[in-house]
FIKOLZA-1660 file (N, C-alpha, C; in steps of 0.1 Angstrom, whole numbers, plus 5000, padded with zeros to 4 digits):
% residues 222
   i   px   py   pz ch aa at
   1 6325 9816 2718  A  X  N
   1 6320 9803 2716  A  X CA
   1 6311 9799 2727  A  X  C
   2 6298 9794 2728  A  X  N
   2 6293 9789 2734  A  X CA
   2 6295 9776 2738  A  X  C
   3 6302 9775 2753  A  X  N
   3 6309 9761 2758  A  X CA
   3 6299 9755 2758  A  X  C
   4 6286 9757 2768  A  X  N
   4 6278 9751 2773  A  X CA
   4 6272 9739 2760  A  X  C
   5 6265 9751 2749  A  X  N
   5 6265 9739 2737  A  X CA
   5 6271 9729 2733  A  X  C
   6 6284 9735 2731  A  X  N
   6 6294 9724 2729  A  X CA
   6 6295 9710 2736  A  X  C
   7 6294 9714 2750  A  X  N
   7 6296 9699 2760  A  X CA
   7 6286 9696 2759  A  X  C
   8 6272 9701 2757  A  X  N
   8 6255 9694 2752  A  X CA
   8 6264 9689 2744  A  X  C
   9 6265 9690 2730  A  X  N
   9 6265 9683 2719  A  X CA
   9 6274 9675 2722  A  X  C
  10 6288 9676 2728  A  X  N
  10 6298 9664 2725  A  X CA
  10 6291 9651 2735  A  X  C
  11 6283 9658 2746  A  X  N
  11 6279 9647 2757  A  X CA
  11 6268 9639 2751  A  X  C
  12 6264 9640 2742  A  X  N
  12 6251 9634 2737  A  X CA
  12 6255 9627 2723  A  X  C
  13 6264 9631 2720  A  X  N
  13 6272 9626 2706  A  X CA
  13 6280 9613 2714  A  X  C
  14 6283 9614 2726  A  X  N
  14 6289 9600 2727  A  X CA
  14 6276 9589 2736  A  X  C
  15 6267 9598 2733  A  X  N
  15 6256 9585 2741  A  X CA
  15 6252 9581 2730  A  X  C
  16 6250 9585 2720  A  X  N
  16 6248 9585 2704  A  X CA
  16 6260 9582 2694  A  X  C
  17 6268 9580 2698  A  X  N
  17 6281 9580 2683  A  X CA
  17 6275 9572 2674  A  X  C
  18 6270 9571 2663  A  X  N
  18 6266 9569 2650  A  X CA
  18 6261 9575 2640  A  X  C
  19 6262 9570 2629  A  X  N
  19 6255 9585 2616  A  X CA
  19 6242 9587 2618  A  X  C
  20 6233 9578 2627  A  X  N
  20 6218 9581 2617  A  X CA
  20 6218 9599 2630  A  X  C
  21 6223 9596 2639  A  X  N
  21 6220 9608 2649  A  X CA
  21 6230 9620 2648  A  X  C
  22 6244 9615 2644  A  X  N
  22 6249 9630 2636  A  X CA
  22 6244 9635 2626  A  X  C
  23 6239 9629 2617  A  X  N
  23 6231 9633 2603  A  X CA
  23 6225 9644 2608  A  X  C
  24 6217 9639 2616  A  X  N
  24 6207 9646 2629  A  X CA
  24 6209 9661 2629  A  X  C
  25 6217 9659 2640  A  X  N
  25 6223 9672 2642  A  X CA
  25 6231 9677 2639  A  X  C
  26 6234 9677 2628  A  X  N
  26 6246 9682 2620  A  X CA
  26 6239 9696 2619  A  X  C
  27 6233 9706 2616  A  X  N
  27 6233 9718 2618  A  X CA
  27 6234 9723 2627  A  X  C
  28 6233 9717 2644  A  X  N
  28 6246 9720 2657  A  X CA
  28 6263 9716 2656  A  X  C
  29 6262 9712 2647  A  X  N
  29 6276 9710 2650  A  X CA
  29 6285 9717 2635  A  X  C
  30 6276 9718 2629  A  X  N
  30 6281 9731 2618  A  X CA
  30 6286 9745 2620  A  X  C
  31 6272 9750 2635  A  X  N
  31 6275 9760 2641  A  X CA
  31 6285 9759 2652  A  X  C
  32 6286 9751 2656  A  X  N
  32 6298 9747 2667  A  X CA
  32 6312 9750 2660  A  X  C
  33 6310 9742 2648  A  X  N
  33 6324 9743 2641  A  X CA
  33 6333 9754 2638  A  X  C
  34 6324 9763 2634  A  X  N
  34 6322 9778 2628  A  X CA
  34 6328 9787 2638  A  X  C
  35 6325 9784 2656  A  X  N
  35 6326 9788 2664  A  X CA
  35 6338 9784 2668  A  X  C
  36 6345 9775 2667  A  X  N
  36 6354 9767 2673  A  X CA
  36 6366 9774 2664  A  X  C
  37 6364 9770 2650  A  X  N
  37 6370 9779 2642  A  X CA
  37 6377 9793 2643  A  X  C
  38 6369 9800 2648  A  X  N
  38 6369 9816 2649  A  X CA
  38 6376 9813 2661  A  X  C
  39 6375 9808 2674  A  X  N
  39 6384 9806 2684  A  X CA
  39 6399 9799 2682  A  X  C
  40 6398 9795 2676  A  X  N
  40 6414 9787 2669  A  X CA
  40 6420 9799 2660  A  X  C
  41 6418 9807 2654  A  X  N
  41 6418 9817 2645  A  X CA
  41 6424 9831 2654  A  X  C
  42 6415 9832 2662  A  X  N
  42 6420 9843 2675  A  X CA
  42 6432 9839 2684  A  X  C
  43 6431 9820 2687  A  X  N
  43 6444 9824 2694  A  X CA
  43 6459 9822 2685  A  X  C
  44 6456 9817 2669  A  X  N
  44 6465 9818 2661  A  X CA
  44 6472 9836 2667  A  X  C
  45 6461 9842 2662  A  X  N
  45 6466 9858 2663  A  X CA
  45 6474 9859 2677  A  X  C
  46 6469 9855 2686  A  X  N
  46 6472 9856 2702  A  X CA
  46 6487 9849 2705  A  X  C
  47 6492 9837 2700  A  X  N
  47 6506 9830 2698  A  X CA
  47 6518 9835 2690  A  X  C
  48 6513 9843 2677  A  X  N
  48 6520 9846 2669  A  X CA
  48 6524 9860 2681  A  X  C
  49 6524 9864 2684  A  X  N
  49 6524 9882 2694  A  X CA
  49 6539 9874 2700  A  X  C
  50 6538 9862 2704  A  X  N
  50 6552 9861 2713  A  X CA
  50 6561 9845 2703  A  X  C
  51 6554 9840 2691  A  X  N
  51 6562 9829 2689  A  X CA
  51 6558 9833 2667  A  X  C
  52 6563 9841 2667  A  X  N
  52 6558 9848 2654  A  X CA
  52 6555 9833 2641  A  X  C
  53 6562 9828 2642  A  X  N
  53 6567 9819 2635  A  X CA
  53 6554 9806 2634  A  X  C
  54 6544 9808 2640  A  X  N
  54 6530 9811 2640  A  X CA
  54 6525 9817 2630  A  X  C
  55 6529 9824 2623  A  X  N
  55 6517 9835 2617  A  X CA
  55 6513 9829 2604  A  X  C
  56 6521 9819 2597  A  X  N
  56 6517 9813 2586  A  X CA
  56 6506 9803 2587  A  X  C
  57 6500 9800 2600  A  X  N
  57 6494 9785 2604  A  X CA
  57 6481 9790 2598  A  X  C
  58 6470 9781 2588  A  X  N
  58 6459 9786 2586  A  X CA
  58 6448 9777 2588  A  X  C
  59 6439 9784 2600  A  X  N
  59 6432 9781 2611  A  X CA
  59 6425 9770 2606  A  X  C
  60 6419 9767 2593  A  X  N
  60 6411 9753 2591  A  X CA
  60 6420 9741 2586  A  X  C
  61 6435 9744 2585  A  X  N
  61 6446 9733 2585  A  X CA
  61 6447 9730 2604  A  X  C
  62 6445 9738 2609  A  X  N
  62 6447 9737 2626  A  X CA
  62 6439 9725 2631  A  X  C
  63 6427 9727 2625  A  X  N
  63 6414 9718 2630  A  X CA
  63 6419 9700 2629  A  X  C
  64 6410 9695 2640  A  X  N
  64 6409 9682 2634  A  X CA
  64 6400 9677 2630  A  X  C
  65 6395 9666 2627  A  X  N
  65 6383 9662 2621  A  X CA
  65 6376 9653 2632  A  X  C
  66 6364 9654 2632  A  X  N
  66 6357 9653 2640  A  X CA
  66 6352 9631 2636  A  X  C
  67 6354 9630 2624  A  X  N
  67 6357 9619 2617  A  X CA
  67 6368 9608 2628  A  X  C
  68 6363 9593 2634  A  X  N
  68 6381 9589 2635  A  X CA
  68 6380 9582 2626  A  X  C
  69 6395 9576 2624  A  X  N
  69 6401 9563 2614  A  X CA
  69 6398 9549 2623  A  X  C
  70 6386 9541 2619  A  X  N
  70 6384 9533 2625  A  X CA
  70 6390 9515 2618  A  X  C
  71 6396 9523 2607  A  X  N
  71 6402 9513 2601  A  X CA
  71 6406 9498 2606  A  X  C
  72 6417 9504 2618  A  X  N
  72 6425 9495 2630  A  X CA
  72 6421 9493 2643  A  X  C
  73 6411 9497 2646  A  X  N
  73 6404 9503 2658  A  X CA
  73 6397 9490 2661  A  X  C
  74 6394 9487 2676  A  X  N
  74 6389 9480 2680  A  X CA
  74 6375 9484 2680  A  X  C
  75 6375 9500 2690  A  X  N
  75 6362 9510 2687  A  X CA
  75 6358 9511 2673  A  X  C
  76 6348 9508 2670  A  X  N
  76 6340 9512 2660  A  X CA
  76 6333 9524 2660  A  X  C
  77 6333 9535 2667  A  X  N
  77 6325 9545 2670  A  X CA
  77 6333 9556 2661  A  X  C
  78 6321 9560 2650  A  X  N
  78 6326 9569 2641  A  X CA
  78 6331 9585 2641  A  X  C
  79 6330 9589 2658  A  X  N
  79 6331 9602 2658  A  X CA
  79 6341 9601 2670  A  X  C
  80 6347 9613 2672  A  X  N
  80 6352 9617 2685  A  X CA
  80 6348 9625 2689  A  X  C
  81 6346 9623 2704  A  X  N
  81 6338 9634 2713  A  X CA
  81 6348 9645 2721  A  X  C
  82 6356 9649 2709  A  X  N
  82 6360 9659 2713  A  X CA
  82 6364 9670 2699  A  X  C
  83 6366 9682 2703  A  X  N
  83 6372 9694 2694  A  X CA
  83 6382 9700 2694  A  X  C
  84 6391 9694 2689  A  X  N
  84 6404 9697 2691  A  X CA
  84 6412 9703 2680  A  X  C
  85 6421 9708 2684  A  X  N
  85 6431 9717 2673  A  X CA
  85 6444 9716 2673  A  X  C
  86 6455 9718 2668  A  X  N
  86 6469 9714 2665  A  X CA
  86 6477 9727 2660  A  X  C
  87 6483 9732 2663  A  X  N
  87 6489 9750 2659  A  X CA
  87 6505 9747 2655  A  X  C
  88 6506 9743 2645  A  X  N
  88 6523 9747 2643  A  X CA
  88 6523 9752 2632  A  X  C
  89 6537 9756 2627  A  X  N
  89 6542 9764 2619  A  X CA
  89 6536 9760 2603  A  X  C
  90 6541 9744 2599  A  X  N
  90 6539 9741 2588  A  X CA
  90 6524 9736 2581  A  X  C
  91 6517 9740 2589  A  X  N
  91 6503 9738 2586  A  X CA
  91 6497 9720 2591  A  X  C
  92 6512 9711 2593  A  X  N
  92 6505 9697 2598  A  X CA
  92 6502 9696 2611  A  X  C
  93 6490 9687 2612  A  X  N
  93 6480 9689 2623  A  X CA
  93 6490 9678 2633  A  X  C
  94 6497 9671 2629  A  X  N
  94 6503 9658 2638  A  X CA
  94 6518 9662 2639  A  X  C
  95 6523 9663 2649  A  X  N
  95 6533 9666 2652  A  X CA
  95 6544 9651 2649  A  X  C
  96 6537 9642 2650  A  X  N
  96 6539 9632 2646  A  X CA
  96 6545 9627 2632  A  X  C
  97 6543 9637 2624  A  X  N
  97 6539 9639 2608  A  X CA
  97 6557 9643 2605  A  X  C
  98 6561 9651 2616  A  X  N
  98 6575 9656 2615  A  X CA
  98 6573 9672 2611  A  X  C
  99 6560 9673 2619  A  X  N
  99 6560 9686 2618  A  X CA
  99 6567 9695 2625  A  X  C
 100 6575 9694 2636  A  X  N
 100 6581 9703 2647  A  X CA
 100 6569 9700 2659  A  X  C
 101 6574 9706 2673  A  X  N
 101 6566 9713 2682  A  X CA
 101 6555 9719 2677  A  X  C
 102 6543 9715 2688  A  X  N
 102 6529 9723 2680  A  X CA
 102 6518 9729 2694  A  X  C
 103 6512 9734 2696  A  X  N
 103 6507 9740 2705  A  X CA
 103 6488 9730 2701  A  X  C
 104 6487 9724 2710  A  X  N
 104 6476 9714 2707  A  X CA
 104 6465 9719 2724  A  X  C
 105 6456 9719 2720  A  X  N
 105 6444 9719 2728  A  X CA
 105 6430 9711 2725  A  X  C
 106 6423 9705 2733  A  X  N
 106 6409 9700 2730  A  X CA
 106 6401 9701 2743  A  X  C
 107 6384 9700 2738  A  X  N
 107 6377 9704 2745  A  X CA
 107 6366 9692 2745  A  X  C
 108 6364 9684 2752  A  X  N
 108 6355 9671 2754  A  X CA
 108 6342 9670 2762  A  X  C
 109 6337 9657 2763  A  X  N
 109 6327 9656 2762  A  X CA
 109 6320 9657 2779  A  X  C
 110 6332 9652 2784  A  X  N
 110 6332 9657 2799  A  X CA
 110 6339 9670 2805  A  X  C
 111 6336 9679 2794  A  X  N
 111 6339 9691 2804  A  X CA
 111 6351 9698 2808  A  X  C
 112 6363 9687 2801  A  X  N
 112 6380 9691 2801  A  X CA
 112 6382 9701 2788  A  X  C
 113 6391 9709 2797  A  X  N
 113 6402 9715 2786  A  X CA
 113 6413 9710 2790  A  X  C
 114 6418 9702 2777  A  X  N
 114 6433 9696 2777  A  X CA
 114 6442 9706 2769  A  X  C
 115 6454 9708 2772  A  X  N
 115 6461 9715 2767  A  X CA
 115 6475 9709 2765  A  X  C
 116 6486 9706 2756  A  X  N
 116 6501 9707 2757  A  X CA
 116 6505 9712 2745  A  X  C
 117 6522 9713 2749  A  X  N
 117 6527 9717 2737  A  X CA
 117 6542 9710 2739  A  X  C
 118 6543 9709 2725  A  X  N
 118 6561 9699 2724  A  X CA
 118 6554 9689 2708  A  X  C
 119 6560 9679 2712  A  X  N
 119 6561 9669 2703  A  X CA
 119 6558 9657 2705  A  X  C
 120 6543 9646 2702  A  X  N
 120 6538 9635 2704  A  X CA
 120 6548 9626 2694  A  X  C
 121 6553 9614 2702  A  X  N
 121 6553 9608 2688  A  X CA
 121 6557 9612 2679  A  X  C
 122 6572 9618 2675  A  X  N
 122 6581 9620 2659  A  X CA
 122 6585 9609 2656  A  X  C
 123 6588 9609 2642  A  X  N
 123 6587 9601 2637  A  X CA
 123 6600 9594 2643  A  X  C
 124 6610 9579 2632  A  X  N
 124 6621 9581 2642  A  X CA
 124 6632 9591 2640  A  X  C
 125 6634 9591 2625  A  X  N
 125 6644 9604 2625  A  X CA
 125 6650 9614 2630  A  X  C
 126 6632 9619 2635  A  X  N
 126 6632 9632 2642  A  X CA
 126 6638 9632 2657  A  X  C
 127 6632 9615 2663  A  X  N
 127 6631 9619 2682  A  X CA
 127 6646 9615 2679  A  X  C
 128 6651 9606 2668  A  X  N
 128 6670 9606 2672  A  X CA
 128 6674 9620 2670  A  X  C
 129 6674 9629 2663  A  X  N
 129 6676 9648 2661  A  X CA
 129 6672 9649 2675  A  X  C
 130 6662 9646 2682  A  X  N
 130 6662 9656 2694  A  X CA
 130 6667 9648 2705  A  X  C
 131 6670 9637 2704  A  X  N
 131 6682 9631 2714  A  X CA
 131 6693 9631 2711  A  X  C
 132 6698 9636 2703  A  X  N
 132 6710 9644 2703  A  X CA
 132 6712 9656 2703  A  X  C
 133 6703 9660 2703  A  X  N
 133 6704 9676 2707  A  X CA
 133 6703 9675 2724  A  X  C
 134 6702 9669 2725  A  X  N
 134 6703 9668 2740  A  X CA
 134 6714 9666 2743  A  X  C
 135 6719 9658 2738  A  X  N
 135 6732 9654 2738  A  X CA
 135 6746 9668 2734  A  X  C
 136 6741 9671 2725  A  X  N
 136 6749 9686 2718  A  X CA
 136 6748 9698 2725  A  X  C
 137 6735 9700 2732  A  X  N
 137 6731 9713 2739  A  X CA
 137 6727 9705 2753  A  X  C
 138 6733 9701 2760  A  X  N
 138 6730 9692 2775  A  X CA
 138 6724 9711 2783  A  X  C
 139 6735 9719 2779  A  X  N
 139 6729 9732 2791  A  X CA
 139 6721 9737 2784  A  X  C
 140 6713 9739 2772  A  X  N
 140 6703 9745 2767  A  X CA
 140 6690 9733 2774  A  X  C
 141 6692 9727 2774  A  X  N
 141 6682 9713 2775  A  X CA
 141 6680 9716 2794  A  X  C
 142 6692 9720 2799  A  X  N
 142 6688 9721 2817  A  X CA
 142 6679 9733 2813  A  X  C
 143 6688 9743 2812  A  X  N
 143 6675 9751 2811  A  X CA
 143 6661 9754 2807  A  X  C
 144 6658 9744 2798  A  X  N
 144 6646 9744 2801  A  X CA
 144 6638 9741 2807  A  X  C
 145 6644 9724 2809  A  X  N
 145 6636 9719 2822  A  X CA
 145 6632 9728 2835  A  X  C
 146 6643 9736 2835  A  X  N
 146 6646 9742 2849  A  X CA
 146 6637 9760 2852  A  X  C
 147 6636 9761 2836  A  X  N
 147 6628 9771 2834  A  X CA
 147 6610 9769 2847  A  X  C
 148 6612 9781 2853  A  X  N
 148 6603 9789 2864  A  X CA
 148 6585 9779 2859  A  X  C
 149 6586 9790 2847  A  X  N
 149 6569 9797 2840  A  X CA
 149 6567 9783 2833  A  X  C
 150 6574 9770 2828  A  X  N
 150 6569 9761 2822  A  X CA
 150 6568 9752 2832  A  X  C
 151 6576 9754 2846  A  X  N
 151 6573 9738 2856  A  X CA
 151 6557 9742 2860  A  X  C
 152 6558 9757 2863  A  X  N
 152 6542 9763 2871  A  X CA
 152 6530 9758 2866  A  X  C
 153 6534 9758 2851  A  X  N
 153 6521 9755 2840  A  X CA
 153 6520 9743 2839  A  X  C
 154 6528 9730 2836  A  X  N
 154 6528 9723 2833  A  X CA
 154 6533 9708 2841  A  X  C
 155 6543 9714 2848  A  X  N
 155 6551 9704 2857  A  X CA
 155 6563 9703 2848  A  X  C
 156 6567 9688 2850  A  X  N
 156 6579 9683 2837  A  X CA
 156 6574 9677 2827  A  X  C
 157 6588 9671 2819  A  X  N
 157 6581 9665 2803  A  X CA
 157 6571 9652 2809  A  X  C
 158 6562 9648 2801  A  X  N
 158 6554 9639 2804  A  X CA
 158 6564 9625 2798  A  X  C
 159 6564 9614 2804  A  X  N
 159 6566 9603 2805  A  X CA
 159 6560 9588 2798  A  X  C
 160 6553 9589 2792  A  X  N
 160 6542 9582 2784  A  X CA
 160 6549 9574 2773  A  X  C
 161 6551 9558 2779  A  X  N
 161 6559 9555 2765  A  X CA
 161 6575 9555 2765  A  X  C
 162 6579 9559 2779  A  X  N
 162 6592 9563 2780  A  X CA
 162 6599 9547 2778  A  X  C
 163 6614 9548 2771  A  X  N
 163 6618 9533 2772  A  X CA
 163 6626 9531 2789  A  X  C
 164 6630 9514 2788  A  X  N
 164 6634 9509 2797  A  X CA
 164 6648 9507 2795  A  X  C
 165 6653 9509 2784  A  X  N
 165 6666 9506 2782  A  X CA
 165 6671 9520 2774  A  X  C
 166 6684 9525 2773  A  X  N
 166 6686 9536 2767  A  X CA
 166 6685 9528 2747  A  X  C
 167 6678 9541 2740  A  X  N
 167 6678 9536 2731  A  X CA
 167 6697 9535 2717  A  X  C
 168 6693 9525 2711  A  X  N
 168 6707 9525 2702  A  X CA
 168 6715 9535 2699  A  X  C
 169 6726 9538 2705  A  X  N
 169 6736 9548 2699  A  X CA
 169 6740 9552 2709  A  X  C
 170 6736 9555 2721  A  X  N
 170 6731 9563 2736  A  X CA
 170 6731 9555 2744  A  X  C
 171 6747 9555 2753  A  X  N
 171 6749 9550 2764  A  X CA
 171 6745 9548 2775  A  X  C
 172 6744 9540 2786  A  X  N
 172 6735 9541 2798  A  X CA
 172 6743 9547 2808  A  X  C
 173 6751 9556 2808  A  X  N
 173 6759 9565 2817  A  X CA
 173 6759 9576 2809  A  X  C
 174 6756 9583 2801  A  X  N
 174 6751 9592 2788  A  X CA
 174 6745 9605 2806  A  X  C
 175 6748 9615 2805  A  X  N
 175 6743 9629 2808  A  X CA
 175 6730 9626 2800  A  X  C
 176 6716 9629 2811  A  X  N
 176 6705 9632 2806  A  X CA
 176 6697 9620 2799  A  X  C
 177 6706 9611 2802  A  X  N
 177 6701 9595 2796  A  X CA
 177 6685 9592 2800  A  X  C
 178 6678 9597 2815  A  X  N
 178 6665 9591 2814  A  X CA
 178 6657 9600 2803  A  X  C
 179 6663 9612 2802  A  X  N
 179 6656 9621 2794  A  X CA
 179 6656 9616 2783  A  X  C
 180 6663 9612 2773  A  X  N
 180 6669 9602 2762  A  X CA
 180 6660 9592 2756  A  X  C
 181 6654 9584 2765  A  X  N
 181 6645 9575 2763  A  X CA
 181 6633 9578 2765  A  X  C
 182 6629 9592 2765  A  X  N
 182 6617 9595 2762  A  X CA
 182 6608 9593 2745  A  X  C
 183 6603 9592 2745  A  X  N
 183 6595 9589 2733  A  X CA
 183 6585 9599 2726  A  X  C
 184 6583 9606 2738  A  X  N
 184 6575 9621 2733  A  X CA
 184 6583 9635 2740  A  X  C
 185 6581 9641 2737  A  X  N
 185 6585 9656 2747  A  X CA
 185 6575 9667 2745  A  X  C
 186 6573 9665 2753  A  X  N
 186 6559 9671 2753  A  X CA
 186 6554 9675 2773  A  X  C
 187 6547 9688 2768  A  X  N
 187 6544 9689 2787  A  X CA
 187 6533 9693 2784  A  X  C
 188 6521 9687 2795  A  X  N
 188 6504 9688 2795  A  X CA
 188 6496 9691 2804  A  X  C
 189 6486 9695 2804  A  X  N
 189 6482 9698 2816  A  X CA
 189 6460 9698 2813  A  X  C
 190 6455 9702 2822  A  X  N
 190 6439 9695 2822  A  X CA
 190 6437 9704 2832  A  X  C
 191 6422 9713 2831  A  X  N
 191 6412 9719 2837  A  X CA
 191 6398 9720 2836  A  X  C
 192 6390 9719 2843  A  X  N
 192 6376 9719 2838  A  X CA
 192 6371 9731 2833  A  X  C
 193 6365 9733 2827  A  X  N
 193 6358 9745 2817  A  X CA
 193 6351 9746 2828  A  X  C
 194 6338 9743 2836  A  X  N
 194 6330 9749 2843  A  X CA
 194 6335 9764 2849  A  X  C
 195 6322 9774 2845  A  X  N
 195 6326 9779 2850  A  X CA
 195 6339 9795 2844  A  X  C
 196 6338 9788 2829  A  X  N
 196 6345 9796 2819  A  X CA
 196 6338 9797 2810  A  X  C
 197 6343 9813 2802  A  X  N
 197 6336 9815 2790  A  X CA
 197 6349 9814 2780  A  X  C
 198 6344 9815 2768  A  X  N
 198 6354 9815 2758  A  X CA
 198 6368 9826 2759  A  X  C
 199 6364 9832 2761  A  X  N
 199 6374 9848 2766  A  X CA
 199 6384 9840 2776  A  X  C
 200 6379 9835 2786  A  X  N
 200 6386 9828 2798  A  X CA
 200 6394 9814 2796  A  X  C
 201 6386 9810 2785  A  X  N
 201 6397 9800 2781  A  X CA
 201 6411 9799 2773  A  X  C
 202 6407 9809 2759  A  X  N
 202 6415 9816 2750  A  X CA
 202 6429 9821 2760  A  X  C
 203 6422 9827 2771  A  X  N
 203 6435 9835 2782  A  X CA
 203 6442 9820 2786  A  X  C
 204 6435 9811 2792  A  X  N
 204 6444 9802 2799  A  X CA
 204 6453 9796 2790  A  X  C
 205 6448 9794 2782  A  X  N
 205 6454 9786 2763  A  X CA
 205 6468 9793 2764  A  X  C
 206 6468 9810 2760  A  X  N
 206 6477 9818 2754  A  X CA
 206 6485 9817 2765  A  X  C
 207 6486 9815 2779  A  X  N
 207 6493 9820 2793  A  X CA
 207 6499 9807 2792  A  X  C
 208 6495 9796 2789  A  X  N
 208 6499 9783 2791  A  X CA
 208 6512 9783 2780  A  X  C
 209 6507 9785 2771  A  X  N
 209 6511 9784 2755  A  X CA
 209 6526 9790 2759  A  X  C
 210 6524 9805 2759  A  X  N
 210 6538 9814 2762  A  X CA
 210 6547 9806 2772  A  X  C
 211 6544 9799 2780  A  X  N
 211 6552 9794 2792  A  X CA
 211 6559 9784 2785  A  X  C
 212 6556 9775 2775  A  X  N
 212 6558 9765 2773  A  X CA
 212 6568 9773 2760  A  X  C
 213 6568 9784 2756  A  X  N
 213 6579 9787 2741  A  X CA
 213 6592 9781 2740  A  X  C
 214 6600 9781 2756  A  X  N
 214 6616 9777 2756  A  X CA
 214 6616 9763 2755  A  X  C
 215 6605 9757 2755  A  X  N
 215 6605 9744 2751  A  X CA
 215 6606 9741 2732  A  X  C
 216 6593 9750 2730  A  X  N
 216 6589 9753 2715  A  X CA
 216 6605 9752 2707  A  X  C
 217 6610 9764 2716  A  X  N
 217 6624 9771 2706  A  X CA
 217 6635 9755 2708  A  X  C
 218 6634 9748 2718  A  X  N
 218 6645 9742 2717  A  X CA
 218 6648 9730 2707  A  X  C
 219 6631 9730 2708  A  X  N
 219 6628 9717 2697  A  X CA
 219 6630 9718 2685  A  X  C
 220 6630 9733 2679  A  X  N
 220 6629 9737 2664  A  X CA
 220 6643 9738 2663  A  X  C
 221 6650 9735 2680  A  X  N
 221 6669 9740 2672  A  X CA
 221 6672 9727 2669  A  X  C
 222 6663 9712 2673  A  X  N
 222 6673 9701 2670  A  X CA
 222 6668 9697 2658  A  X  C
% end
């Protein structure tokens, strides 16, 4: 994939976000797409090698759309200036959706690769299942945290949204109680592309990705 294109196009798409100028250049970003594609497609093959359970994901259900939902939006700007993708098992792009754990990356208009993996935002059903599996597996749940290859890559779970009070059911002397009140579980991390080719990024993706599995596996036990 040609980066360099890419951040032309995403950087000029947000000095521009409107139709009459993506109309425009819509046969750059056709080719972009195509390219982006085939790279989401390769590291499908590259994930599935250590998290097999991957192998059903099909790479244009991965994608997201380049489209936002401006429905509720304060922003009116019809595009996003970024290329991002969503990798889990059941083919839903939102982890949010109640899809499980998902292996998510994007590529923007300044030049970042964002990367995490876990779970944004489940629905409620789901984050009570995984706060009690915390609760049910307290030493499955240290060990991950505690796990080497996911602090290196990523640090700890991200915090975003976390509550202030333990939520209903789940006492405030509860083992693992601040963990409890998280609202996402999820670990992330950000590098600049300069300076990378596609080969080099795919590597950082897959190296990231594998570090983060004992998180993957824990999520799919609750």
């Amino acid at each position: 994939m040609h980066l360099i294109d890419l951040q032309a196009f995403l950087s000029e798409l947000s000095e521009n976000n409107n139709r009459a100028w993506f109309v425009m250049n819509k046969p750059r970003y056709d080719i972009l797409r195509t390219e982006f594609l085939q790279m989401v497609t390769e590291l499908i093959l590259g994930i599935q090698k250590f998290d097999p359970a991957i192998a059903g994901c099909e790479p244009k259900k991965a994608l997201f759309r380049i489209n936002r939902d401006v429905r509720f939006a304060k922003d009116k700007s019809p595009y996003k200036t970024t290329f991002s993708s969503s990798i889990l098992p059941s083919g839903r792009k939102k982890p949010s959706e109640g899809g499980g754990p998902a292996y998510y990356f994007q590529m923007d208009a300044t030049g970042r690769l964002f990367f995490a993996v876990g779970e944004y935002m489940p629905p409620s059903d789901r984050l009570r299942a995984i706060r009690q599996h915390i609760v049910d597996d307290a030493a499955g749940f240290e060990k991950v945290l505690k796990d080497k290859k996911l602090k290196q890559a990523f640090g700890a779970l991200q915090e975003e949204g976390k509550l202030s009070r333990p939520p209903k059911g789940f006492d405030a002397d509860m083992k693992h109680i601040e963990y409890i009140k998280l609202k996402n579980f999820m670990v992330w991390t950000e590098c600049p592309l300069k300076g990378m080719d596609s080969d080099e990024v795919k590597h950082t993706l897959l190296q990231g990705f594998q570090s983060a599995l004992p998180l993957v596996q824990w999520l799919r036990a609750a």
